[in-house]
Structures are given as C-alpha cells and as structure tokens.
Backbone as numpy.savetxt, mean C-alpha at the origin, in Angstrom:
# Nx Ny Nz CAx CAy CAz Cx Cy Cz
8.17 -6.97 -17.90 8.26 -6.92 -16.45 8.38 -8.35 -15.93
9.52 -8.51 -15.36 9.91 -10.22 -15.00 8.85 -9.83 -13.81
8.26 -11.33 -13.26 7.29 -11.90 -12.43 7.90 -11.75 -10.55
7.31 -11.53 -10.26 7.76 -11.20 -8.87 8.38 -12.60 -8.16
9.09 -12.42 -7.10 9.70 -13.80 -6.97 8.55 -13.84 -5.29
8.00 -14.49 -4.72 6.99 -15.16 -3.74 7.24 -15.50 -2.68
8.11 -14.84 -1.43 8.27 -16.02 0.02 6.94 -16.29 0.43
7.66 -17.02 1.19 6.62 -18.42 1.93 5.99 -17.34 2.79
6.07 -15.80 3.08 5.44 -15.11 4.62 5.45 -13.66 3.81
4.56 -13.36 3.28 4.11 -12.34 2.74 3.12 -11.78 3.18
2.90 -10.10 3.21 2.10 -9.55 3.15 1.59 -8.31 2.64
0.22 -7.94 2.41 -0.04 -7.05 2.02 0.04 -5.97 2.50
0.23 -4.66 1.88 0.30 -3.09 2.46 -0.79 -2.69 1.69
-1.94 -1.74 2.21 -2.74 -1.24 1.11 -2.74 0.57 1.63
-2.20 1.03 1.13 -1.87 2.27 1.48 -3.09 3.52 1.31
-3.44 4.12 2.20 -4.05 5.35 2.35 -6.03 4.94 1.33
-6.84 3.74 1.46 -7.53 3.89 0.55 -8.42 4.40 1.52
-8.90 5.31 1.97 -9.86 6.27 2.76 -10.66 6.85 2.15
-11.55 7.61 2.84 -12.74 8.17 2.12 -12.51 9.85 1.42
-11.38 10.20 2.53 -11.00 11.76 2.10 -10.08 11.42 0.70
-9.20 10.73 0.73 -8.38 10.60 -0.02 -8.93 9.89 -1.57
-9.74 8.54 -1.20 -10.13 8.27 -3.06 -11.31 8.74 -3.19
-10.99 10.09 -3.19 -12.51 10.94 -3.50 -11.67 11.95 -3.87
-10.37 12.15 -4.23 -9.81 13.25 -4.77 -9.34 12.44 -6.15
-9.24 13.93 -6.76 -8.73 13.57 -8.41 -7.02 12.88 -8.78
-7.20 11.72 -9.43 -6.08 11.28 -9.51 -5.59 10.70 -11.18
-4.67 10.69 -11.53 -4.07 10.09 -12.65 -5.33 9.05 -13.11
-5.13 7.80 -12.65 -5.89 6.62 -13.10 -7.30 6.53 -12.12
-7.99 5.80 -12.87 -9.78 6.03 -11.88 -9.51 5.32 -10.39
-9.73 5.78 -9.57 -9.53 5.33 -8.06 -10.30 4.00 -8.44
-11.50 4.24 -8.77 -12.50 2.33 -8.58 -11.70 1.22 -9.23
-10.70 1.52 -10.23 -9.93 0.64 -10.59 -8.80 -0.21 -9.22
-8.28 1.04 -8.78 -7.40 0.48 -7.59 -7.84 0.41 -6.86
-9.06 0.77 -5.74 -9.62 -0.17 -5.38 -10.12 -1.34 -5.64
-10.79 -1.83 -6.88 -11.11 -3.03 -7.04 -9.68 -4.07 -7.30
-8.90 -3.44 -7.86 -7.45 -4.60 -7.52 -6.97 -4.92 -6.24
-6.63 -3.46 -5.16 -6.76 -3.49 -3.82 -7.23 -4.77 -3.30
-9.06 -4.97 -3.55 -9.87 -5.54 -3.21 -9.61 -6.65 -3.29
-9.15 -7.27 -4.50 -8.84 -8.50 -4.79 -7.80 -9.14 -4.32
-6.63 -8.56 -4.51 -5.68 -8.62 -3.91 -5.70 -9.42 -2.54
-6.37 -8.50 -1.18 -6.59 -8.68 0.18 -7.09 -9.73 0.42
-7.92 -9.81 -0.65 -9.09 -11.64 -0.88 -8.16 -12.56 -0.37
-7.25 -12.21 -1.70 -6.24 -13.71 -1.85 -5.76 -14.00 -0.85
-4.73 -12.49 -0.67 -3.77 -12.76 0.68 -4.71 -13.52 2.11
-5.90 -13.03 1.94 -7.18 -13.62 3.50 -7.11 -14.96 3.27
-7.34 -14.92 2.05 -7.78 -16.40 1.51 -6.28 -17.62 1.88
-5.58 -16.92 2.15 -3.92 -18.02 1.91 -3.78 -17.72 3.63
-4.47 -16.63 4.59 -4.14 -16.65 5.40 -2.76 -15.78 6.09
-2.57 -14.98 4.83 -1.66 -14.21 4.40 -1.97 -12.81 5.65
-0.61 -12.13 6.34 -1.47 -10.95 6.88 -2.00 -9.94 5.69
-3.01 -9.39 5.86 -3.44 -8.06 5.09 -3.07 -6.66 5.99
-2.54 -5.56 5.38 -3.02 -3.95 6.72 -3.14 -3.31 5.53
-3.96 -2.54 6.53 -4.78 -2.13 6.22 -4.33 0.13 6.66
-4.11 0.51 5.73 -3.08 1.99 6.22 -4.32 2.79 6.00
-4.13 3.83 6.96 -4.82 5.12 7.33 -4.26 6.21 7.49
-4.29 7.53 6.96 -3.41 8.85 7.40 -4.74 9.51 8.06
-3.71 10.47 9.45 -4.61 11.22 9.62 -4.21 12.67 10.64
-2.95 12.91 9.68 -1.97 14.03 9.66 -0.77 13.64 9.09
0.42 14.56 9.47 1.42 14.49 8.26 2.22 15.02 9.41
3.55 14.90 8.82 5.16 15.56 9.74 5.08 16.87 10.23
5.52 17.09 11.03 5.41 18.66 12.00 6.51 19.14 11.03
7.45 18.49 10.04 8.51 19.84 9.56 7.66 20.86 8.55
8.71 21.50 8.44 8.71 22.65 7.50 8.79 22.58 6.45
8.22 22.79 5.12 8.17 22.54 3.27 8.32 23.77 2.82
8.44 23.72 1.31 8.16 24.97 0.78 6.63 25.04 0.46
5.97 23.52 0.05 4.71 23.64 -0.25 3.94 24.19 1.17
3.04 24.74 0.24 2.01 25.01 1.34 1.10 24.51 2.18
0.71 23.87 2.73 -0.02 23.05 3.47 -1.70 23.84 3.90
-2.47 22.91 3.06 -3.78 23.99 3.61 -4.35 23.62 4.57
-5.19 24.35 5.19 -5.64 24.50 6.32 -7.15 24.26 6.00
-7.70 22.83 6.21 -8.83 22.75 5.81 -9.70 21.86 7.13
-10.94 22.54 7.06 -11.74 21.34 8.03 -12.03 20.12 7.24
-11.40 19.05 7.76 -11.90 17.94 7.07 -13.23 17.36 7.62
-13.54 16.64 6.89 -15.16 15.98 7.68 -14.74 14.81 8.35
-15.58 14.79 9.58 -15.00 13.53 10.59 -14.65 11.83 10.05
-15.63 11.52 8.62 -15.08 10.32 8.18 -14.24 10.41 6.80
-13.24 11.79 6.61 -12.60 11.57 6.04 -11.25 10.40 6.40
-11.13 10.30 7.34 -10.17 9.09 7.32 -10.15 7.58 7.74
-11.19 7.47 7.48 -12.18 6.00 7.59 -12.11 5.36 6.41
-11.36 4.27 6.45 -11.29 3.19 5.43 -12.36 3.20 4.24
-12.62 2.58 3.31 -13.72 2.83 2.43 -14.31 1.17 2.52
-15.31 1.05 3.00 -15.98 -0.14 3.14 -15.64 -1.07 1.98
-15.44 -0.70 1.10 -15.27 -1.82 -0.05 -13.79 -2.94 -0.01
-12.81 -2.27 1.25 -12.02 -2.69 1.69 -12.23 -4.73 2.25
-13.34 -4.35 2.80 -14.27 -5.52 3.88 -12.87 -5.53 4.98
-12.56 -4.83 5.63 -11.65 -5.03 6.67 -12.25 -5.64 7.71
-11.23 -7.21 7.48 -11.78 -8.08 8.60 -10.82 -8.04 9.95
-11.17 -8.79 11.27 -10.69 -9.08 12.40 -9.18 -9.45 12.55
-8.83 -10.18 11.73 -7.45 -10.50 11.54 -6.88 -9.43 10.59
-7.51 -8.50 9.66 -6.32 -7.25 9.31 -5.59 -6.34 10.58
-4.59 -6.15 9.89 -3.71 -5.62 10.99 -4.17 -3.85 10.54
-4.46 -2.92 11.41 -4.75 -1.45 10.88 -3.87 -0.44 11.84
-3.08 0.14 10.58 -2.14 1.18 11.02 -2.54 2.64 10.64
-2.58 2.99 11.81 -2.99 4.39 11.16 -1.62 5.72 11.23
-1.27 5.67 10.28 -0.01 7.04 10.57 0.02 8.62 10.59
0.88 9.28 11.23 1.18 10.22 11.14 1.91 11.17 10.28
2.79 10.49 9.07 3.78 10.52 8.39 3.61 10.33 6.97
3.91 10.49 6.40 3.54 9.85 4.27 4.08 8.28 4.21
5.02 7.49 5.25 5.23 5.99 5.01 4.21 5.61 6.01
4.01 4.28 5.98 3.13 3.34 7.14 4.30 3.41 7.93
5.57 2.87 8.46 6.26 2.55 9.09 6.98 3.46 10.40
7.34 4.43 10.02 7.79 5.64 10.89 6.84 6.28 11.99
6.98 5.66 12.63 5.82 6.17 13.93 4.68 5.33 14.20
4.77 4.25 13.88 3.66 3.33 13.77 4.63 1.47 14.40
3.56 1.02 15.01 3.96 -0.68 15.19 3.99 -1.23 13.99
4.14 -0.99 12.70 3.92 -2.14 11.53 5.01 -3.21 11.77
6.74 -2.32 11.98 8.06 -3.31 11.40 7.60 -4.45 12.66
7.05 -4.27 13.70 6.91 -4.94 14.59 6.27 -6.02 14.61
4.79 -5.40 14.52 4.12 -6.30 14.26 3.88 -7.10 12.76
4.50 -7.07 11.68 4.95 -7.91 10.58 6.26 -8.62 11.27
6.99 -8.44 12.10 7.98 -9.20 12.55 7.72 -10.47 13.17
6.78 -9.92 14.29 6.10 -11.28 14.74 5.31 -11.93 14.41
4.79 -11.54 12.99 4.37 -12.71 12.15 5.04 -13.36 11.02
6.26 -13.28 11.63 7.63 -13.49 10.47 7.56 -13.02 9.15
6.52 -11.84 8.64 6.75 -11.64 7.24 8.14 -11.42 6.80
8.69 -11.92 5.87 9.80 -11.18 4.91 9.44 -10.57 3.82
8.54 -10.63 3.25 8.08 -9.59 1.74 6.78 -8.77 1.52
6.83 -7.49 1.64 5.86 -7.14 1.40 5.05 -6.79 0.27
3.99 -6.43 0.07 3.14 -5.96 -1.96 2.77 -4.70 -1.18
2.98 -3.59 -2.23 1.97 -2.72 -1.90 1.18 -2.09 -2.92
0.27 -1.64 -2.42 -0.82 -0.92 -3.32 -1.48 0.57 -2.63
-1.89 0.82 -3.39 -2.96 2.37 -2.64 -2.84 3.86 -3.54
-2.73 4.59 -2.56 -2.68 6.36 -3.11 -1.80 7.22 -2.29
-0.71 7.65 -2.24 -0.33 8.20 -3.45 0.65 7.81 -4.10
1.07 6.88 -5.23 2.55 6.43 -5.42 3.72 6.99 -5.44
3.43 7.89 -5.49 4.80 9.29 -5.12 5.22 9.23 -3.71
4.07 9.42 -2.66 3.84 9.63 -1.54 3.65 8.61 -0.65
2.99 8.56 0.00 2.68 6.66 0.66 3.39 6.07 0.19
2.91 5.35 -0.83 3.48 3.75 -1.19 4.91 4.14 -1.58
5.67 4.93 -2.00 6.91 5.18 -2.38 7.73 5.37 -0.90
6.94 5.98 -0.18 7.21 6.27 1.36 7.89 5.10 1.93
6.68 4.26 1.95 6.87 2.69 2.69 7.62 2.07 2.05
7.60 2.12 0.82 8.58 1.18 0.41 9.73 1.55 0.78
10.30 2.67 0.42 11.31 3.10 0.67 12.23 2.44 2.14
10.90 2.71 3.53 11.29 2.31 4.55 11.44 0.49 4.59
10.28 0.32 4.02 10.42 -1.85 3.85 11.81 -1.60 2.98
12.02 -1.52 2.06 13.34 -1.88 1.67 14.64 -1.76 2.78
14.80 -0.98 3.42 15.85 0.09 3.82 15.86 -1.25 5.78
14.53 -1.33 6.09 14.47 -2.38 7.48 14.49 -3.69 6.25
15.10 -4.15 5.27 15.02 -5.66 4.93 14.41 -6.35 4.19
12.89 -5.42 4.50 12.31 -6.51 3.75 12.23 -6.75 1.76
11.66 -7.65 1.31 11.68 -7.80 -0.22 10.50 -7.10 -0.50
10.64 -6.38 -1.31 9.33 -5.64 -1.55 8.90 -5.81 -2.95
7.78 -5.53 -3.28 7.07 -5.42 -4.52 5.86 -4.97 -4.78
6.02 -3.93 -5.81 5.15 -3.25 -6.01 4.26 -3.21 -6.88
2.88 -3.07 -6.62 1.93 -3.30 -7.75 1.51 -2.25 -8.56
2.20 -2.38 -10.10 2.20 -0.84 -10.17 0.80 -0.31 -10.72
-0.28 -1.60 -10.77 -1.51 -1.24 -11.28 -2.83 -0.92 -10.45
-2.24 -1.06 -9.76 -3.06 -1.24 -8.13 -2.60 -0.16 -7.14
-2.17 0.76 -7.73 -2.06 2.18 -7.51 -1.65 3.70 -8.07
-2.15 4.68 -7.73 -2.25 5.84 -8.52 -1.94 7.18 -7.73
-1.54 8.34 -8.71 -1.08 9.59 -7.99 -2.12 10.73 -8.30
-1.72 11.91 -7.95 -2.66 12.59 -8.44 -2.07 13.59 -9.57
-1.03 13.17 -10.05 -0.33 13.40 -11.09 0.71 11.90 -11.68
0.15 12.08 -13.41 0.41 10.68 -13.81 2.14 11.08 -14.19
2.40 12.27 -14.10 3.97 12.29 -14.47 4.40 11.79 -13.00
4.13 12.20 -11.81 4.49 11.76 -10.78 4.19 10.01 -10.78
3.41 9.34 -10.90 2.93 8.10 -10.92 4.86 7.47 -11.60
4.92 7.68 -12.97 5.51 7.12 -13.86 6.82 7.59 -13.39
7.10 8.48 -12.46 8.64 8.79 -12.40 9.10 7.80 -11.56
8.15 7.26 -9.96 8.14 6.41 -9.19 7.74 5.19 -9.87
7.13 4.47 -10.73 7.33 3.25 -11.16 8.43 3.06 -11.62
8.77 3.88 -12.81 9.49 3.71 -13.74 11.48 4.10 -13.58
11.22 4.92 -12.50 13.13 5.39 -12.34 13.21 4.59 -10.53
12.12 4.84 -9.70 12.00 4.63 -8.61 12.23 3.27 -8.06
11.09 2.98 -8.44 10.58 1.21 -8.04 11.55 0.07 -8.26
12.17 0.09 -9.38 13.17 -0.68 -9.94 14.48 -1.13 -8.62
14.66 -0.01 -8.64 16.36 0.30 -7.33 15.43 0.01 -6.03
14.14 -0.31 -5.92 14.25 -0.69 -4.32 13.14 -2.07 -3.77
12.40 -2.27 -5.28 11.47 -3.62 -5.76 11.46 -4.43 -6.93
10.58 -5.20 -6.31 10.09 -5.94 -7.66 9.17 -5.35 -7.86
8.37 -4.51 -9.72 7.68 -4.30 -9.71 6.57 -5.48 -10.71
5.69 -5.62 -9.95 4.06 -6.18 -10.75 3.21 -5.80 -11.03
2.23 -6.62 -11.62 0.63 -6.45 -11.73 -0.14 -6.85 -11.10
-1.37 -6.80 -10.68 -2.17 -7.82 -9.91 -2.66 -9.12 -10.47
-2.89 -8.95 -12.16 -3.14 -9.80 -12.30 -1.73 -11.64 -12.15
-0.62 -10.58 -12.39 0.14 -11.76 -11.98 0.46 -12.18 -10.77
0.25 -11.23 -9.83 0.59 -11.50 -8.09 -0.68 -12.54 -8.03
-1.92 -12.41 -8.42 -2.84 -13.18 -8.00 -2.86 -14.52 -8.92
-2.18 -15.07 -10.02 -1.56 -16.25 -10.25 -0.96 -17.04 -9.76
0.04 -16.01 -9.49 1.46 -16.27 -8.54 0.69 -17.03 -7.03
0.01 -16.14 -6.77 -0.48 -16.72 -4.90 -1.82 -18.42 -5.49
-2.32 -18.18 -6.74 -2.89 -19.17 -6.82 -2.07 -20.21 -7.14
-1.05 -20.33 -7.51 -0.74 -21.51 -8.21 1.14 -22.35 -7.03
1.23 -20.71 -6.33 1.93 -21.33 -5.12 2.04 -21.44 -3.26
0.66 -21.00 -3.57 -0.22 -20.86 -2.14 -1.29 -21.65 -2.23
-0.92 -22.56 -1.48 -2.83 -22.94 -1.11 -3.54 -21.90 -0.28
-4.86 -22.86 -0.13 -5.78 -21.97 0.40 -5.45 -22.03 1.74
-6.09 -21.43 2.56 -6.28 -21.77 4.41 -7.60 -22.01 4.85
C-alpha cells in the first residue's frame, strides 16, 4: 500500500462513532477503531488540523427492498462516545443520510477553512465512510482512507469497499502511517 500523499489543509472525517452504533456487532473490535479514531483526531488537534466529528440520526425517506426496523432507540443513542474528547474547535455534523455531506454544511464549512484532502475513519465502511467518500471525491476533494481505522458489520462487506472500492476514488492507509506522515511533515500548533 503506497503512503498517502499529505496537503498542506487537511482534515479529518470520523464517521458515525456513537453510542447506538459502536455497541453493535461488527467485523473488527469497535475499541480498536476507536482507539485509532482517537489518535488520529489528537494529531490532526495537535497540527491544528480541522477534526468533525459525524453523527446519524435518521436515514433517507426513499424506498429499499431492505427492511427498515422500527425500533425505539434510547435517547443517547446518537451521542458521540466520550472517548472521542470532542473539543470546541471540532466541527460536528450531524446527518440525515448514510454520507456526512448531503444535507449537511460540511462541503461548506471545510471550504472556508480551505481544506483540500480529507482522511476518513468510523462505522460503517460500506455505508458512511464509503458514502462520504464517494461524495468528497465526486465535490474535489483528495481523499484517503484509513482502512484500519474502520469497520462493517460484515467483514465481506468491509473488504469489498477497501479492496475493489477505495482504490478508484482514494488513497488508501493505515493510521499508523498517516500519523508518521503528519509527524514528520506537520509541525505542531
């Protein structure tokens, strides 16, 4: 996996890490992607980098074949998971949709902080993060994806989107090299 290439105005996407959501069963152990998540956001804080911080808390009015259940959720199912440390300067989008972007201020507000490249991470890589990317690629931006620093709730689904997906619309990484990468060509702030 060649090394991600770095602009000067990057930022992070951390997709869907909530309380309803990494509390369901998934491919790889959620505490793993959160704790890369975690680290990750450090850096980017640490360089001064924007961080957002994504929230779902419904889905598209169309029509599927899947079924859609009808469940009471509990009121802090869609509340960030503290281990996040979401600070004052994260930007927090909360959507309606499976991308961050579609119905939400993100392209906007990453505009006026001149980002050109985004990382993403979170749950579900099929879903979300395949979502957004899809849309960051498609409005411009350079994207790259961390493919360790997020998980599905099916690992054949995970691997169809890294592996046939990701390629045609990112760069894909690791965390441990994104967080080289920002140490050794980012200072601090």
């Amino acid at each position: 996996m060649p090394l991600a290439t770095l602009d000067t105005t990057s930022a992070l996407i951390v997709i869907d890490l909530q309380k309803g959501i990494v509390a369901a069963d998934t491919a790889h152990p959620t505490n793993e992607i959160v704790s890369r998540s975690v680290q990750l956001a450090r850096a980017f804080r640490e360089r001064g980098l924007p961080v957002v911080l994504v929230n779902v808390t419904g889905g598209a009015p169309g029509r599927t074949d899947a079924t859609r259940p009808k469940l009471s959720l509990p009121d802090d199912w869609a509340d960030l998971i503290p281990a996040l440390e979401q600070q004052p300067t994260d930007l927090l989008i909360t959507k309606q949709r499976q991308g961050a972007f579609i119905g939400t201020s993100l392209d906007h507000d990453l505009r006026q902080r001149g980002v050109t490249q985004v990382f993403l991470t979170g749950i579900a890589t099929s879903s979300g993060v395949e979502s957004t990317a899809r849309s960051a690629y498609e409005l411009g931006y350079n994207v790259v994806l961390i493919a360790d620093a997020m998980t599905d709730r099916s690992a054949e689904a995970h691997a169809h989107s890294v592996e046939k997906i990701f390629p045609r619309l990112s760069e894909v990484d690791t965390t441990a090299s994104v967080l080289q990468r920002l140490q050794e060509e980012m200072p601090l702030r």
